[in-house]
N, C-alpha and C positions, 0 to 999 in steps of 0.2 A: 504494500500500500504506500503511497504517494504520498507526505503531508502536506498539503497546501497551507502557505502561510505566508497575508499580508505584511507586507514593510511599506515603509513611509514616505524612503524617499532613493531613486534611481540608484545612487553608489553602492546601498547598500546591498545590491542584487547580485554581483559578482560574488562574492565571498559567500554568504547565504546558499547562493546555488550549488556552491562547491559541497554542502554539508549532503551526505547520503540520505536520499530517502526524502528530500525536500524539495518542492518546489514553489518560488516566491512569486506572488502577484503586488504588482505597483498599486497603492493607494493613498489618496491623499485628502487628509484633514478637513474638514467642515465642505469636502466636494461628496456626491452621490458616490455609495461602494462600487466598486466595479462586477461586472459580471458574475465572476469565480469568488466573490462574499460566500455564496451560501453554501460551496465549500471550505471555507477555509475554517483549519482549526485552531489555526495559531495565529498572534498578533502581534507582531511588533509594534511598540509604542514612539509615539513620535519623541523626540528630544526631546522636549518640552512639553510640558502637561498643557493641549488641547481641548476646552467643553464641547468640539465639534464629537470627541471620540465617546462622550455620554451617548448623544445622538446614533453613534456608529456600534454599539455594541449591541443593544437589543436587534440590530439585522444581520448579525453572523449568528446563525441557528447551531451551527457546529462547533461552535466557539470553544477550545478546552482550555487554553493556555494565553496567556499573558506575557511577552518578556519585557522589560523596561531598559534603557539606556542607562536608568538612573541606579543608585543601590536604594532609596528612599522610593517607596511604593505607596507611602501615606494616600498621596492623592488617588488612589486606584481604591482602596478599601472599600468605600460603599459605591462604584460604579459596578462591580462586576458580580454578575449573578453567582448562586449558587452551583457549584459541579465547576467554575472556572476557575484554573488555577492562576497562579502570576509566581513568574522568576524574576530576580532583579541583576543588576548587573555586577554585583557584589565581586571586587576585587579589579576591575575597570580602571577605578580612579580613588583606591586606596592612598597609592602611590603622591598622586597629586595633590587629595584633602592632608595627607598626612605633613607633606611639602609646605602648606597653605599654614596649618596650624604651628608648623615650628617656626614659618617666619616671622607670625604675627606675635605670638612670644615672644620671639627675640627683638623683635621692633618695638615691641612697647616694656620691655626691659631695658633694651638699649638707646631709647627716647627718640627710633629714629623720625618720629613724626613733629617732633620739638625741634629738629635740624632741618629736617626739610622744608620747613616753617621760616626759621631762622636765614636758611640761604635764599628762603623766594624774597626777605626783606633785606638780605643781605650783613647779617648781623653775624660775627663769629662771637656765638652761643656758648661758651664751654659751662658744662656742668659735668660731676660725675653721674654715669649714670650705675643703673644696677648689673645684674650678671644672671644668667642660668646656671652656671655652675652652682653645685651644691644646693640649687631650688628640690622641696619634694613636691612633685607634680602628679595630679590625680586627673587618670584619664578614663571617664567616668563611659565603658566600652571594652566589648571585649573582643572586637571581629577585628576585619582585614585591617583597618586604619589604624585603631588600639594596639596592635602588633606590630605593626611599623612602627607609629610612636613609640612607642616603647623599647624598639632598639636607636632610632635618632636619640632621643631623651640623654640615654645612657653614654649615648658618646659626646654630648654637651655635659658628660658629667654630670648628668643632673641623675634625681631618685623619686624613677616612676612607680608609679600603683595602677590596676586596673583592675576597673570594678564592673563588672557583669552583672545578669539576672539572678544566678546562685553562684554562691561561694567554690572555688575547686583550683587546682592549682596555678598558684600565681596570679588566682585573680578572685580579689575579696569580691562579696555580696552587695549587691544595692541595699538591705538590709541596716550595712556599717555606715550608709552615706552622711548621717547625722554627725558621726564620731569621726569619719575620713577628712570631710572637707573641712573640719576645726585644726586640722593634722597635718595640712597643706597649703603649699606657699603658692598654687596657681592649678587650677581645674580645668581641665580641657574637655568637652565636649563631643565624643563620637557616635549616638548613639540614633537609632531609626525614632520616627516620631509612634508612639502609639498611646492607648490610652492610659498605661502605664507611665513613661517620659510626659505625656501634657503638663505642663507646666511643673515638671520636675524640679526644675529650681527656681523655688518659689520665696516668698519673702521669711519665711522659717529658714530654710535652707542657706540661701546666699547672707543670713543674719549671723548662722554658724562659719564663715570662711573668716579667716585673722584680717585685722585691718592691715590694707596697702597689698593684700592679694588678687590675683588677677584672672579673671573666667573669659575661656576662650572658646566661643559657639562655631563649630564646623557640621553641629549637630540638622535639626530646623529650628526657625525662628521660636515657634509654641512650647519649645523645651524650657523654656524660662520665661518667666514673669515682667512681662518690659518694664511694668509700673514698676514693680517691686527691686529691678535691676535698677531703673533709673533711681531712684531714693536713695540707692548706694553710692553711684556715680555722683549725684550733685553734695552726699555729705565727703564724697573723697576720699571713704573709706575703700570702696572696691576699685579698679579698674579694669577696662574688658577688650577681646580684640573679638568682632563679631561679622562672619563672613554670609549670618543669615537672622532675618529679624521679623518679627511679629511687630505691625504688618509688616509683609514682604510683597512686593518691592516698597521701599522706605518712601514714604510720602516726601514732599517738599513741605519745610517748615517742621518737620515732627521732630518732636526735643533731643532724641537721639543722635542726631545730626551735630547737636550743637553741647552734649552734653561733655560736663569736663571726665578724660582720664580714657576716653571709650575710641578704639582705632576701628571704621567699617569700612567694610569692601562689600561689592553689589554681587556675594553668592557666585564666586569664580574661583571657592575649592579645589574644586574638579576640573572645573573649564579651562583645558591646557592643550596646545598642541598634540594631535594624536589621539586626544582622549575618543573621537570617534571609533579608529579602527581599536584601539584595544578594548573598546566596550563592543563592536562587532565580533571581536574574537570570545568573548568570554558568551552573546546572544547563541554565535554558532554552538558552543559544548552544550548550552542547553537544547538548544532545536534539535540537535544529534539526540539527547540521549529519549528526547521525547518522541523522535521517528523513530526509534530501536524499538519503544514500548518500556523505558524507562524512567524512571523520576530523573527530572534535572537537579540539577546539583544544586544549584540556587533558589529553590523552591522555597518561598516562603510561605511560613503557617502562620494564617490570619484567625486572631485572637477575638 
């Protein structure tokens, strides 16, 4: 048997084809399905999270699978019926968010957003600033990116922790989060949005982190509590580097923009040269093993 399975957009159809047992048909976003919908069983997700694809999923009758570009599937949870599963792209752009988070650490350690400031006025700025080394950093995650972190960390000589859903080795329990983040000198953020993480770090939580500690969101924006974030930031007690934020995309005017201590970037963790074909390489293992009559590796289980 043949799988037939929608993709999104032309490049993507070389490689796809290559996969055994697959056959891809072109379709595209908020246009009429093409013919071969009411075969297709599988769906590749556009880059970017589409409301055209709500419209597009009640007319694939054969629908089994889901695969997303993204490793974050939040937005998929209540689109997709029951018996449909969804793969994410998990391990894609580990490499890249993990990239993302260490620099933003080390930038707002090493004040480079006070220099870059400094040189657009033309001011030589000297202050000292602080260091990674010998920070203990809690990286609240324990998948593809929490695993990277955690070897980068260690060669800034810094002293990582990571903390999962249950306790096992090498990585404490969400459980300890009360007692971890009082314990730590900067929390990093890796973790899927769900109803568990919703507003994880909340104003209890980020109330337990030591003053002049620093929360670094690579997670989604609804992992933490904007209100209750910003109250930190204007007493100058926390500061944050935040690559995704509630709301997302950041309005014009919203306080965050202008809040003291807080370094943002517009959600470009991941968004790195390449990042397409190595998210098509990892779409391909899962369309493999789901033409074989296999679970894909990446399968997520929606709670």
């Amino acid at each position: 048997m043949t799988l037939t399975v929608l993709v999104p957009f032309a490049p993507a159809q070389p490689l796809l084809e290559q996969v055994p047992g697959v056959r891809t048909v072109l379709y595209t976003p908020g246009a009429a399905p093409p013919p071969e919908a009411d075969e297709a069983e599988a769906l590749v997700a556009p880059v970017w999270w589409d409301e055209s694809v709500r419209e597009l999923i009640p007319r694939l009758p054969r629908l089994r699978l889901v695969v997303t570009f993204t490793s974050g599937v939040d937005a998929w949870i209540d689109v997709l019926p029951e018996g449909v599963g969804i793969a994410n792209a998990r391990g894609a752009h580990g490499g890249a968010t993990a990239e993302w988070a260490m620099g933003a650490l080390l930038a707002v350690y090493r004040e480079f957003p006070r220099f870059v400031q400094a040189q657009a006025e033309g001011r030589w700025d000297h202050v000292q600033a602080d260091t990674l080394q010998d920070k203990r950093v809690l990286v609240v995650g324990a998948g593809d990116i929490a695993q990277r972190l955690r070897r980068q960390l260690v060669a800034f000589d810094a002293e990582p922790t990571l903390v999962g859903r249950t306790a096992r080795d090498e990585v404490r329990g969400t459980d300890e989060l009360p007692a971890l983040v009082a314990e730590h000198d900067a929390v990093i953020l890796a973790v899927p949005l769900t109803e568990e993480t919703n507003r994880l770090f909340d104003a209890e939580l980020l109330d337990r982190m030591p003053d002049g500690a620093v929360l670094v969101n690579a997670a989604r924006g609804p992992v933490v509590d904007t209100e209750a974030l910003l109250a930190e930031l204007r007493r100058g007690r926390l500061r944050a580097a935040l690559d995704v934020t509630d709301p997302e995309p950041l309005p014009p005017g919203h306080p965050l923009w202008s809040a003291p201590g807080v370094l943002v970037t517009p959600h470009v963790g991941g968004d790195v040269q390449g990042q397409d074909i190595r998210a098509l390489k990892v779409i391909a293992e899962q369309l493999a093993a789901f033409a074989a009559g296999k679970r894909p590796p990446n399968l997520v289980t929606r709670s």
